[in-house]
C-alpha positions, -999 to 999 in steps of 0.1 A, spaced: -369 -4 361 -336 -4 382 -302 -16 366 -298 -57 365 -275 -59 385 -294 -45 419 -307 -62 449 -340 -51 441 -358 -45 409 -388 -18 404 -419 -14 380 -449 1 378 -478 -18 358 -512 8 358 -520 10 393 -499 -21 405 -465 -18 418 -442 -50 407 -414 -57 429 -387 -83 420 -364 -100 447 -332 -101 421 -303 -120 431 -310 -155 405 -279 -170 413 -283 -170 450 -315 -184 447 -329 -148 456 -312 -156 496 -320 -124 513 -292 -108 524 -288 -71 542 -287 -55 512 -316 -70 495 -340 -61 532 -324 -29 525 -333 -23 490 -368 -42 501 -374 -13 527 -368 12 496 -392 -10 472 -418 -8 495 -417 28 508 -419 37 472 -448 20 462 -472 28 491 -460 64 480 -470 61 439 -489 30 438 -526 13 452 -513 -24 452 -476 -42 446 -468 -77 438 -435 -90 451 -421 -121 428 -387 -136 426 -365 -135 392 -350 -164 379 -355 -202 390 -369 -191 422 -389 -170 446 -364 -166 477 -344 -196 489 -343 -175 523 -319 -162 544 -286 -158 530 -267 -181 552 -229 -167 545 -237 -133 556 -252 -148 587 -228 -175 601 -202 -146 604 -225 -125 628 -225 -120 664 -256 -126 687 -267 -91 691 -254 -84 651 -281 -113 643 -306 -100 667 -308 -64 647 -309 -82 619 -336 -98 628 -356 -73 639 -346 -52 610 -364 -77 586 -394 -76 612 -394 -44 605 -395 -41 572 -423 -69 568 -442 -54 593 -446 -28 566 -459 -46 541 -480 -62 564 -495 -33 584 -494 -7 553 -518 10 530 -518 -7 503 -523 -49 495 -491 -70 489 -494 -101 464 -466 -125 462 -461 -146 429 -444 -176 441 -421 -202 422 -396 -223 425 -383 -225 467 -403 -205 489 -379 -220 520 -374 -205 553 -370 -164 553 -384 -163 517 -420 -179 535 -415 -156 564 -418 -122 533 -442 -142 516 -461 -147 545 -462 -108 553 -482 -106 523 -520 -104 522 -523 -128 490 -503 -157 482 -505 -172 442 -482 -205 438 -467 -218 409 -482 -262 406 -441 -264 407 -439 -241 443 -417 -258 470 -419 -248 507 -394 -254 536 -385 -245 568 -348 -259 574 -342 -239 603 -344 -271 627 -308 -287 602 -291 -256 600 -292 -253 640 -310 -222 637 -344 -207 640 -364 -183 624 -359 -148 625 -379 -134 600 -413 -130 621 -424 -168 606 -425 -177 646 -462 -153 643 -469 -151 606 -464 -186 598 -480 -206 626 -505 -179 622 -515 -188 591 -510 -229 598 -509 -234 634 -475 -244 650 -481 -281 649 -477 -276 611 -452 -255 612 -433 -275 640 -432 -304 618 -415 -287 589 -390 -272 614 -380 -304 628 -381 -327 597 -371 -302 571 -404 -314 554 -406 -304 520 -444 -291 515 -465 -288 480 -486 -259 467 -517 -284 476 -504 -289 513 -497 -256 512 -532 -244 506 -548 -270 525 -532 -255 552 -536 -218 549 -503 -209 535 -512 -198 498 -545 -189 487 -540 -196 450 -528 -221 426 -523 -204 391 -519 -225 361 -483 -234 350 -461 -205 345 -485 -182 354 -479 -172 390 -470 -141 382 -495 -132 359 -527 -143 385 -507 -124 412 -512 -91 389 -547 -97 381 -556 -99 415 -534 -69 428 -550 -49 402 -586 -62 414 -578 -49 450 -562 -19 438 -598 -4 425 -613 -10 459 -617 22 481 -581 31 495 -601 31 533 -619 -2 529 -579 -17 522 -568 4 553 -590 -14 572 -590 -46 559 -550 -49 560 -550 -31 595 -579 -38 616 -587 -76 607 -554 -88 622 -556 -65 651 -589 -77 660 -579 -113 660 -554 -106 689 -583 -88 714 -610 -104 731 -647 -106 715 -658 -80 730 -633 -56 721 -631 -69 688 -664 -59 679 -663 -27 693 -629 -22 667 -653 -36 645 -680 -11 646 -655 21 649 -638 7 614 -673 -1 599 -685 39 609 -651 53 598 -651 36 561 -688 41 556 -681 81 561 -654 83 535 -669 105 503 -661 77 484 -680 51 499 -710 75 500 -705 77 459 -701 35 457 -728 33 482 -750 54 457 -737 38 429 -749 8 439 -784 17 451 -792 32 415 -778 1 400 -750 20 383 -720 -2 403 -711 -36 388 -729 -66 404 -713 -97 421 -704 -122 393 -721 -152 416 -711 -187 406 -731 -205 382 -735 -235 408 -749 -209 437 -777 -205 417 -787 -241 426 
């Protein structure tokens, strides 16, 4: 693990990398540094790792953008900014390997726009989300203007940018925002679990997953199937989907565990 005093801290848990936004008395705000040290985080683990989880240390997971570094920038200093973070989520979006985020505490306004560049979302019961933008007279500039209305529309998100609604982990999963709610305390711990779970999957049925799947959404039917059937040929021919394939026609691979009420 890094030092305690950096922007970023760094572990690696079996196959799982564990990222920790580290700035607790900030409320985690992002600042340069921390999408800097970010950038390094996630370079390293799609080098050594087949998964990460990115949580927040202390109180929270990101209280967003750090708003003292900002105020002090010029328009084109806040526009590289901006697309620096787009970079760097774009990364952990479009990469090789799956991104969990453990989320506690305030997930407000750049801290949803990096949890929403990851592919699955576990909230705390005690989880807060905000978009404050619309109070602070500014607007988002993290990518949340895609990834968030993305994930619940932009009438949703239009109303917590002009409000400064203050959602819950229910809301929030109602409407597409988290996919889990863990058990007290446990954020972190389900977030593991299931980065672990998608780190045994074959590295090319991820690729495609994490790459494909949101490129397809953005093209017409038609050429979205045809993506579909290129990604379907190209993971089926991997070595090690032949050896799961097999596997699982000489009943050697473990079975679905189906839920006891699907069996009617």
């Amino acid at each position: 693990m890094q030092s305690s005093d950096s922007f970023i801290t760094y572990e690696q848990k079996g196959a799982v990398a564990l990222i920790g936004l580290n700035r607790p008395a900030k409320r985690n705000a992002i600042s340069d540094n921390v999408v800097e040290a970010l950038a390094e985080a996630v370079a390293r683990a799609g080098a050594e790792a087949k998964a990460a989880v990115i949580h927040g240390h202390g109180d929270h997971f990101s209280a967003g953008l750090d708003l003292g570094e900002h105020v002090v920038k010029s328009p084109i200093e806040a526009i590289r900014g901006s697309r620096r973070w787009h970079e760097i989520f774009d990364r952990i979006e479009r990469g090789t390997i799956p991104f969990v985020s453990a989320l506690h505490g305030a997930v407000v306004g750049g801290g949803l726009e990096l949890a929403a560049s990851t592919h699955l979302r576990v909230a705390d019961p005690k989880t807060f989300f905000a978009l404050p933008e619309g109070q602070r007279g500014i607007f988002v500039g993290g990518g949340g203007s895609v990834r968030i209305a993305r994930l619940m529309g932009a009438a949703r998100m239009t109303d917590l940018m002009l409000t400064g609604r203050v959602a819950t982990p229910e809301e929030a999963e109602r409407w597409g925002l988290i996919h889990y709610i863990s058990e007290p305390g446990k954020a972190l711990e389900k977030a593991l679990e299931l980065a672990a779970q998608t780190a045994t999957n074959a590295e090319m049925s991820n690729y495609a997953i994490l790459n494909a799947l949101p490129r397809i959404q953005d093209m017409s039917n038609e050429d979205g199937l045809f993506t579909e059937s290129l990604m379907s040929a190209l993971t089926s021919a991997t070595p090690e989907a032949e050896e799961r394939l097999r596997a699982f026609l000489e009943k050697r691979a473990k079975r679905l565990d189906i839920p006891r009420a699907a069996h009617g």
